[in-house]
C-alpha positions in Angstrom: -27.0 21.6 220.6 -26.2 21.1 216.8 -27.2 23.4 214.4 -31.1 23.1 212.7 -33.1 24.6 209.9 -36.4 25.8 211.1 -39.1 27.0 209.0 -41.9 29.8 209.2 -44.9 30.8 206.5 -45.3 34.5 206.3 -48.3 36.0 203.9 -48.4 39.4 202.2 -48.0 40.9 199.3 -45.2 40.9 196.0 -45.5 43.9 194.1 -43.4 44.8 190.9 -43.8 46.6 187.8 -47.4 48.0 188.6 -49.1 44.8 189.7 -49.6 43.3 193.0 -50.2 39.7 193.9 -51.0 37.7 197.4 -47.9 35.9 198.0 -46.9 32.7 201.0 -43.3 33.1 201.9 -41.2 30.6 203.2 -38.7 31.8 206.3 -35.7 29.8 207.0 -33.8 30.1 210.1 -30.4 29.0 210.3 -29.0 28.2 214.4 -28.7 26.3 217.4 -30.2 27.0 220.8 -28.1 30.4 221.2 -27.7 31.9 217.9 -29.3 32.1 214.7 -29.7 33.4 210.9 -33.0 34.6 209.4 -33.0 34.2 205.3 -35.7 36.3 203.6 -37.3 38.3 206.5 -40.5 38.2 204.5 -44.2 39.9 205.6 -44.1 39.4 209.3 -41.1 40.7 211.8 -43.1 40.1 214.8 -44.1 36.2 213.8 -40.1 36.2 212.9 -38.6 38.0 216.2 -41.1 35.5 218.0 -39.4 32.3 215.8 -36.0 33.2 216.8 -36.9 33.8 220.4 -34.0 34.8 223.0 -31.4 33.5 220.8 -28.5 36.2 218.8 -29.4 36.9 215.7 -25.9 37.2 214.1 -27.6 38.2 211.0 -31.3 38.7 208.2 -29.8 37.7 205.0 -31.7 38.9 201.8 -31.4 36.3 198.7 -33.0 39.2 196.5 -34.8 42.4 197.1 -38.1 41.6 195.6 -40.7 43.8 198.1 -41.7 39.7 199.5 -38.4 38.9 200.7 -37.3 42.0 202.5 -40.2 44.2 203.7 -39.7 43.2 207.3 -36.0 43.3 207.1 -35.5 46.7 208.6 -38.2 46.2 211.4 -36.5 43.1 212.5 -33.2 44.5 212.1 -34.2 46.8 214.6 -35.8 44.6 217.3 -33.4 42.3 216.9 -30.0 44.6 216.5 -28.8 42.1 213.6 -27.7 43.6 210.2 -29.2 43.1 207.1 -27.0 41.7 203.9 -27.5 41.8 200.5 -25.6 41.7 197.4 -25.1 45.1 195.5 -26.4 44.5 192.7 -30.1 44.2 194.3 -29.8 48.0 195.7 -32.0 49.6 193.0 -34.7 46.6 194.0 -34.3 47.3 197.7 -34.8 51.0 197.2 -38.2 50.9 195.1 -39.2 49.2 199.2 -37.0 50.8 201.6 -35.5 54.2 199.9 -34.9 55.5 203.2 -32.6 52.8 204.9 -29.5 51.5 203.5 -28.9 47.9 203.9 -25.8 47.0 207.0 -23.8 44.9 204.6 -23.2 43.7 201.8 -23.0 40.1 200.4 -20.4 38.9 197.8 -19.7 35.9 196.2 -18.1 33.6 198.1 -18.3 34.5 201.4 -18.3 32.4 204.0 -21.0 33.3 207.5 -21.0 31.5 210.1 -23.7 30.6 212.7 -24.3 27.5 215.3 -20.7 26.4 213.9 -21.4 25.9 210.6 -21.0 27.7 207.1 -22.8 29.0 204.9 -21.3 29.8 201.7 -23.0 32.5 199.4 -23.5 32.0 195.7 -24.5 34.8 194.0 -26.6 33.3 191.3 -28.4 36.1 189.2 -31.8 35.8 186.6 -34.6 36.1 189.0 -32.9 39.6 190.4 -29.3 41.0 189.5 -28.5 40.4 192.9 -30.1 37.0 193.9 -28.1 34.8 195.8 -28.5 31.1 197.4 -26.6 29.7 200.7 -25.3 26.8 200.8 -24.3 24.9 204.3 -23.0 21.6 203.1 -23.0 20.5 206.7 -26.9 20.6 206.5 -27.0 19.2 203.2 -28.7 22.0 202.6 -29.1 25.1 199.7 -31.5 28.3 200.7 -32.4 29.3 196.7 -34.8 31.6 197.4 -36.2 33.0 194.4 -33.1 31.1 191.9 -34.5 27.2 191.4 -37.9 25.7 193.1 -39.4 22.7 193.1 -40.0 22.4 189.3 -38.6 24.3 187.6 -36.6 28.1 187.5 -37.5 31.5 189.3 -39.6 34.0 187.1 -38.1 36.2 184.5 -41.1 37.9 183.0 -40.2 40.7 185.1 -37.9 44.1 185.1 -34.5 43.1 186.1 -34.7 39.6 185.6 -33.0 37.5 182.3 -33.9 33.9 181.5 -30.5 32.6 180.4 -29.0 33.9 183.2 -30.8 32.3 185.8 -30.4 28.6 183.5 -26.7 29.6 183.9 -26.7 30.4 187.2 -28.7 27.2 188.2 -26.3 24.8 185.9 -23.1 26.1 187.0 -23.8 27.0 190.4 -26.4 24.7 191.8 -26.8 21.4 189.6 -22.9 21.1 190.3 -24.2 20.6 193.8 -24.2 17.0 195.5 -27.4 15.4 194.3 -29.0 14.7 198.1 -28.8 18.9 198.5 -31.9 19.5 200.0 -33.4 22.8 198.2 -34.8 25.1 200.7 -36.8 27.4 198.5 -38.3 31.3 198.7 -41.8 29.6 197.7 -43.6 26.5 198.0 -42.2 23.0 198.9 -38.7 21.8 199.2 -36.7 19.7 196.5 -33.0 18.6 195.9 -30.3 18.9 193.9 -30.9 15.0 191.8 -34.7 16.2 191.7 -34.4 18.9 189.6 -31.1 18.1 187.5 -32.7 16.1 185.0 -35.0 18.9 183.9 -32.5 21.4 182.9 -33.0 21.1 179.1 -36.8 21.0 179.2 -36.6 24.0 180.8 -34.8 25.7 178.4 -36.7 24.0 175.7 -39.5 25.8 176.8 -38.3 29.0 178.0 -39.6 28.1 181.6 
């Protein structure tokens, strides 16, 4: 069978710089009837483990290491034996959540994975989080942005480690480049595209969105 997204809401809690908010999290998994990919194992292993069912996971990719995005990582990782990625430059995030486990692998620029016979090609797209990536599977028509562009507008930057211009320069070098039917599979809320959100770059950087 040919290669799906699914998609599964998770609830908890994002907490940063000394404040804590209720947060919905969106769950994408990547696969086919045999294997799979979870991106941003967020709140909830057992509702995830339960998702991906009997299939493999070959992998629980991390687009950032905001606490939302990876506090089930490890617990999954563990019923599930697959390894959890993330890009380098997150590992001082992922420690303030998980300071005694060591993510499996990391995730560089670039790199191709593989699941269900198609690719997913990481972009490492930082401003929300040093590290914050998005996957993009051109054979889906798809982009997982997590935290990087929603529909709207930009991922936060009021917070530590995060940079305004650098997430407008990640989003209009890395993503608006992107064919205009990209559907945008975000961390938060609903999905967008590509031709959606393009014509809003300058507004947002008008007004420091």
């Amino acid at each position: 069978m040919a290669a799906r997204i699914e998609h599964l809401l998770t609830s908890g809690t994002f907490s940063l710089d000394g404040g804590t908010w209720d947060v919905d999290n969106n769950v994408w998994i990547v696969g086919d009837d045999s294997e799979a990919i979870v991106i941003d194992a967020a709140h909830d292993a057992e509702a995830i483990a339960e998702a991906v069912g009997g299939r493999i996971l070959r992998a629980i990719v991390c687009t950032h290491a905001h606490n939302d995005h990876i506090d089930a990582a490890p617990e999954l990782a563990e019923r599930t034996g697959a390894p959890v990625l993330l890009h380098p430059d997150d590992l001082p995030l992922w420690k303030q959540t998980h300071p005694e486990r060591a993510p499996d692998a990391e995730l560089t620029d670039g790199q191709g994975l593989t699941v269900a016979g198609i690719e997913l090609t990481v972009l490492h797209t930082p401003g929300h989080a040093p590290g914050a990536v998005c996957l993009y599977a051109p054979a889906l028509t798809a982009l997982f942005s997590g935290d990087t562009l929603f529909a709207g507008g930009p991922g936060a930057t009021g917070r530590s480690y995060s940079h305004f211009p650098t997430i407008v320069e990640s989003i209009r070098d890395r993503l608006l480049t992107l064919p205009g039917d990209t559907v945008v599979h975000t961390g938060h809320g609903d999905t967008t595209s590509v031709a959606a959100e393009a014509p809003h770059l300058q507004e947002w950087i008008d007004r420091g969105f």
